[in-house]
C-alpha positions as CSV (number, residue, x, y, z in Angstrom):
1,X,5.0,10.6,-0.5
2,X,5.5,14.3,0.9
3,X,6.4,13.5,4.4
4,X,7.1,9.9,5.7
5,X,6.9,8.9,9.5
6,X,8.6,5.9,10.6
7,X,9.7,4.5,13.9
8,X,12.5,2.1,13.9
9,X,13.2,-0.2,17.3
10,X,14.5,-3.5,17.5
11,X,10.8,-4.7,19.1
12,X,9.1,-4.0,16.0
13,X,11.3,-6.7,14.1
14,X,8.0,-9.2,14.4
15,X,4.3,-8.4,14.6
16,X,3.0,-8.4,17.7
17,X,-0.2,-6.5,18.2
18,X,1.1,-4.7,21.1
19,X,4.0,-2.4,20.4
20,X,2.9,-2.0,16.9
21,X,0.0,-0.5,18.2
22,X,1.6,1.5,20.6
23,X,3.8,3.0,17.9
24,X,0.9,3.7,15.6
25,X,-1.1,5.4,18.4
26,X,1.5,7.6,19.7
27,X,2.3,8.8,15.7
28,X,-1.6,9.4,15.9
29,X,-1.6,11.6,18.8
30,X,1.6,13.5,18.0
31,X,1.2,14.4,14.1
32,X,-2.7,14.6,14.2
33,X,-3.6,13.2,10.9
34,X,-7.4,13.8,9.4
35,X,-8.0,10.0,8.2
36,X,-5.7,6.4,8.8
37,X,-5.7,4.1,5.9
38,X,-4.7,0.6,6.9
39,X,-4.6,-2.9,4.3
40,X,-7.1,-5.1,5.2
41,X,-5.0,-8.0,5.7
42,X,-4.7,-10.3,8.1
43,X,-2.6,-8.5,10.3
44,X,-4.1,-5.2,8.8
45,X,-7.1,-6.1,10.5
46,X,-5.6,-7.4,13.9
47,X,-4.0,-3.8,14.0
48,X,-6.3,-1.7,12.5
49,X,-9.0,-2.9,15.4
50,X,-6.6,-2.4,18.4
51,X,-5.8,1.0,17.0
52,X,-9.3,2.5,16.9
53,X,-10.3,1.2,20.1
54,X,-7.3,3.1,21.8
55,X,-8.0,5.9,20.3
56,X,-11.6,5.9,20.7
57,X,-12.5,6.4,17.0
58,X,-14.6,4.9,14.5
59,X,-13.2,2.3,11.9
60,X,-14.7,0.8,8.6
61,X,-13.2,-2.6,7.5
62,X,-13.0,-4.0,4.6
63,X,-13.9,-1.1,2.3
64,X,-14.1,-1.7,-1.6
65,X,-14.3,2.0,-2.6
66,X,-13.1,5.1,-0.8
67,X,-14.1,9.0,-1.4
68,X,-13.4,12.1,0.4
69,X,-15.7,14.6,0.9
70,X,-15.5,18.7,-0.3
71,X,-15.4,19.0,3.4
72,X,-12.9,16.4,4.8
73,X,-14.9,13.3,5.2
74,X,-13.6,10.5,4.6
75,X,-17.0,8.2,2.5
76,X,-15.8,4.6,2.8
77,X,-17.7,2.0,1.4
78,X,-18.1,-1.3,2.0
79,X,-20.5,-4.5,1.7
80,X,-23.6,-5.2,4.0
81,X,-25.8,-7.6,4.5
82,X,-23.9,-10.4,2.8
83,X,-22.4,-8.8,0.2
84,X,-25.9,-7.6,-1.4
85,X,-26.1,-4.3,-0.5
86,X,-23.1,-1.7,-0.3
87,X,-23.0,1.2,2.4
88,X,-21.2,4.2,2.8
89,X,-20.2,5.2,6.2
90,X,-18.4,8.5,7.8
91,X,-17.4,9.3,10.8
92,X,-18.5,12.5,12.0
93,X,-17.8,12.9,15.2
94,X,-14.6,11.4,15.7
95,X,-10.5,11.9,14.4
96,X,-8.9,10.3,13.0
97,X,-11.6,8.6,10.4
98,X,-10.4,5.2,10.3
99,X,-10.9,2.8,7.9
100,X,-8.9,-0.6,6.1
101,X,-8.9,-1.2,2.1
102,X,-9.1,-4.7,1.0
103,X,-5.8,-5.7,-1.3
104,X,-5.8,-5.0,-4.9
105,X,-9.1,-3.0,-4.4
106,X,-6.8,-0.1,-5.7
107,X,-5.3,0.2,-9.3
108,X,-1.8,0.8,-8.8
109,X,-0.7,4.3,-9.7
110,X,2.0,4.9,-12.2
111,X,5.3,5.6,-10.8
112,X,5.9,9.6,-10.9
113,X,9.7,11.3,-10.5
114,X,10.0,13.6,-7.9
115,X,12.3,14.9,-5.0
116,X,12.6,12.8,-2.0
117,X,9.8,13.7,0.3
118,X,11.3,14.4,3.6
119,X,11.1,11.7,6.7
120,X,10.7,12.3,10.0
121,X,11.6,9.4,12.8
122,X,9.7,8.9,15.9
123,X,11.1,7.3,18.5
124,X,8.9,4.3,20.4
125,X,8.3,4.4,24.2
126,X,8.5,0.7,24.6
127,X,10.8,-2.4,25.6
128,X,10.9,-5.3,25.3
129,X,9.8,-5.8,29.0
130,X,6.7,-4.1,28.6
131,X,5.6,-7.0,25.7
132,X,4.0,-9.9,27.2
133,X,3.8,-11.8,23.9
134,X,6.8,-13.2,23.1
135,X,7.5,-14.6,19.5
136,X,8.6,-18.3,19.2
137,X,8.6,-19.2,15.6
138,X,7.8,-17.9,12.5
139,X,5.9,-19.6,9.8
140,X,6.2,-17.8,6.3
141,X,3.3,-17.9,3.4
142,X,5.4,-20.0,0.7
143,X,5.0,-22.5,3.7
144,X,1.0,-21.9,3.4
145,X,-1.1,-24.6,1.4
146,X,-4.0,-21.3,1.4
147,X,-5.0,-19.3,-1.5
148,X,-2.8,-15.9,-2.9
149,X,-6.2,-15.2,-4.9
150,X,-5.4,-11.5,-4.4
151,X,-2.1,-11.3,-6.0
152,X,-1.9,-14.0,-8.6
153,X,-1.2,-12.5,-12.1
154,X,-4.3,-15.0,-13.6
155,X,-7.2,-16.9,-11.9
156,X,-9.7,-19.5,-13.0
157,X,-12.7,-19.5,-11.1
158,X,-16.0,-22.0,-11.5
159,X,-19.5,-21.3,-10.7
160,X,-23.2,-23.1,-10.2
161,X,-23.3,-23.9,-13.7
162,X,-20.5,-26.2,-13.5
163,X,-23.2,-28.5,-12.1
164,X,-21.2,-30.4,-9.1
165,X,-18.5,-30.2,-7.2
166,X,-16.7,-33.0,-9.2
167,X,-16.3,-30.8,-12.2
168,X,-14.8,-28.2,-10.1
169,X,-11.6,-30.6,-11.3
170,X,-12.2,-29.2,-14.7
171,X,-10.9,-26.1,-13.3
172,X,-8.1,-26.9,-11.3
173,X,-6.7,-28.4,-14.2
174,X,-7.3,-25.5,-16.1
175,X,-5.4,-23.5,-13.5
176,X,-2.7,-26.2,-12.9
177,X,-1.9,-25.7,-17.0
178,X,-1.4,-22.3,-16.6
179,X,0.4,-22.1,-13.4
180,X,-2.8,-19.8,-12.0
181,X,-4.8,-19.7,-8.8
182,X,-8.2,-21.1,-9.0
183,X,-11.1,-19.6,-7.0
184,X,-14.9,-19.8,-7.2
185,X,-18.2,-17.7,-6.6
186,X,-20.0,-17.4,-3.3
187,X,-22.8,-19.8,-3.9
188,X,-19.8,-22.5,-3.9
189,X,-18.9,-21.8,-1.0
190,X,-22.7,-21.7,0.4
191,X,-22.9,-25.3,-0.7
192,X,-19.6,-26.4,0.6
193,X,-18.0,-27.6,-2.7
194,X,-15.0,-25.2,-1.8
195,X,-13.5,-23.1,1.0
196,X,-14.1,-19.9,2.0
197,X,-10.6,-18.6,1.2
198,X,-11.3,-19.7,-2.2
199,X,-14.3,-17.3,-3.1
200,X,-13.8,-14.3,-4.9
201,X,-16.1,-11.1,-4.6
202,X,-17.5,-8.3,-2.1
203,X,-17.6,-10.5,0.5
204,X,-14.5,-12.8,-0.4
205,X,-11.8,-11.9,-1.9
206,X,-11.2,-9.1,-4.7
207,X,-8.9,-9.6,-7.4
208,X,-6.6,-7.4,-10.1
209,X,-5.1,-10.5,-12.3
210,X,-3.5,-9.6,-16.1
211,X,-6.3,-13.0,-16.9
212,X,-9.4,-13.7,-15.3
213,X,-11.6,-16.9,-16.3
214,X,-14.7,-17.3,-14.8
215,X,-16.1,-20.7,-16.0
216,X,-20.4,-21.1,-15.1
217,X,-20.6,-18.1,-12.9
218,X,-23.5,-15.8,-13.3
219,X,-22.0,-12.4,-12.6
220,X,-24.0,-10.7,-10.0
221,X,-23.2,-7.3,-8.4
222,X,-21.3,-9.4,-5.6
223,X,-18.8,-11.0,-7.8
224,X,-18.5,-8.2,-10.3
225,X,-17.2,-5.8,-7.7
226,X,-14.2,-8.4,-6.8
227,X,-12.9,-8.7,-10.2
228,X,-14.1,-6.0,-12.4
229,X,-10.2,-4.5,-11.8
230,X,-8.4,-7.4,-13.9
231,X,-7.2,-6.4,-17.3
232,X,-8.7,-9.3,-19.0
233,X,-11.8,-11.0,-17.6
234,X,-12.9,-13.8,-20.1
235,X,-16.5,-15.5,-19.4
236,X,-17.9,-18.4,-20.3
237,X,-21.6,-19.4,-19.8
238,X,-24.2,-21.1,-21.2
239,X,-26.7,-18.3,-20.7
240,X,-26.3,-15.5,-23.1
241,X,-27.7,-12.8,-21.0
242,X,-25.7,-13.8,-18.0
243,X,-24.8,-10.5,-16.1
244,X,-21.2,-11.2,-16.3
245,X,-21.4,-10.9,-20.5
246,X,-21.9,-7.0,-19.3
247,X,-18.5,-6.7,-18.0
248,X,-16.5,-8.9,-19.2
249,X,-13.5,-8.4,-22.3
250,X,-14.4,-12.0,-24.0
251,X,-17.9,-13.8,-23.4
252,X,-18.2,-17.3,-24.8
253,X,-21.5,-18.6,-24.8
254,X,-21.4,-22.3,-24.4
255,X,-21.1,-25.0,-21.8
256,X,-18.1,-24.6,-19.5
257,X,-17.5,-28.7,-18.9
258,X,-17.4,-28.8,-22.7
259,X,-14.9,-26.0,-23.4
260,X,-12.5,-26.2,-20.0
261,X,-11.1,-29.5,-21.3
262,X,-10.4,-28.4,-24.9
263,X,-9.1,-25.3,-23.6
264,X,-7.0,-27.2,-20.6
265,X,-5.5,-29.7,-23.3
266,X,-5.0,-26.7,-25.8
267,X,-2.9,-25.0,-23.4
268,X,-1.1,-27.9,-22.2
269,X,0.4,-28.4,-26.0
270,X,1.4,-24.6,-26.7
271,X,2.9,-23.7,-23.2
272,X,5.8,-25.3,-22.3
273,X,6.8,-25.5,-18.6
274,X,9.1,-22.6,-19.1
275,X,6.3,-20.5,-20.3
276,X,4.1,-21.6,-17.3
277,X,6.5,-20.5,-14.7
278,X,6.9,-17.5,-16.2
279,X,3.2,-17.0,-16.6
280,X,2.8,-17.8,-13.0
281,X,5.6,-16.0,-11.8
């Protein structure tokens, strides 16, 4: 970056929605930037809301694609109407235009040498008196039994044409071989074979793994814009003109409870446990 602006205080050592959005506000109001780019994570989101309500602008969450305008404005898009239609938005009217990117929505841009851009600190008009919430314990993700769909290096994922929830099995051992998440289309999730944190497209979770194998899933719009950004997306279906065959790398036509076990046990005898970690890793 060109210019950096950070605020370093003792209160900011833990989230809490309060000073951070102090801090955030007051760099708003001082520096005056144009647009306010915030991850759509789960604190993301807490902060992102609290921000734009403060400063009485507008705010687009959970964008998938993000443009700016010859004349300043910011075009952030983002599913509607459950994940079948996708929207642009702007705010006109309003600074800054606001908005939060879901994770891995964004290819990650090749490192570039250059000078050190120059930092500016800010100083935060807070204390710790002024906080009502008080932090009492801290529970990290590795202690999580959820999903890290967005960040897992390869994914296995199973749709309708696996037939029933018991052969979503035939997946997690797929994924268990190869040390990989496992996740699942939104009709899945619909039926209640799996849980939400385990569906993957507009309006679930998007995904930028080195391997992606989607086992029975038909490929429609609202899945292909969650995982179109992994470097290898390998399909398998038993319909040859399934939409996915469009955009996937490798498209097997065939029937996924007949080739997930041949391809589990396959990988179970040519990957040893070294090799999984490492692949998982």
């Amino acid at each position: 970056a060109d210019l950096v602006y950070t605020i370093t205080n003792d209160i900011l050592a833990d989230y809490r929605n309060e000073p951070y959005s102090k801090a955030l506000t007051d760099l708003v109001e001082t520096y005056k930037p144009e647009v306010l780019l915030l991850g759509a994570t789960t604190l993301g989101r807490d902060l992102a809301g609290a921000v734009a309500t403060t400063l009485l602008t507008g705010l687009t969450a959970d964008c998938t694609a993000l443009d700016v305008d010859p004349d300043g404005s910011l075009a952030a898009t983002r599913p509607t109407f459950g994940g079948s239609l996708l929207c642009t938005i702007y705010t006109l009217n309003f600074r800054p235009q606001m908005a939060t990117i879901r994770p891995r929505v964004m290819a990650m841009p090749d490192r570039i040498e250059r000078p050190l851009g120059r930092l500016v600190e800010h100083p935060l008009a807070m204390v710790e008196e002024d906080v009502i919430t008080k932090v009492l314990k801290f529970l990290p993700d590795r202690d999580s039994t959820k999903s890290n769909l967005a960040y897992a290096d390869v994914v296995v994922a199973g749709g309708l044409g696996l037939g029933s929830p018991e052969n979503f099995q035939l997946v997690h051992q797929l994924a268990s071989v190869l040390g990989a998440e496992y996740g699942c289309s939104r009709p899945l999730v619909q039926k209640g074979w799996q849980p939400a944190e385990r569906q993957i497209g507009q309006t679930g979770k998007t995904i930028r793994p080195k391997l992606y194998i989607a086992a029975g899933i038909s490929g429609a719009i609202q899945h292909r814009v969650g995982v179109e950004g992994a470097d290898l997306i390998v399909a398998i279906n038993t319909d040859k003109n399934a939409p996915i065959f469009d955009f996937a790398h490798v498209g097997i036509v065939t029937d996924a409870l007949h080739l997930l076990p041949k391809l589990t046990e396959a990988f179970r005898r040519r990957l040893s446990p070294h090799i999984r970690d490492r692949i998982a890793s």
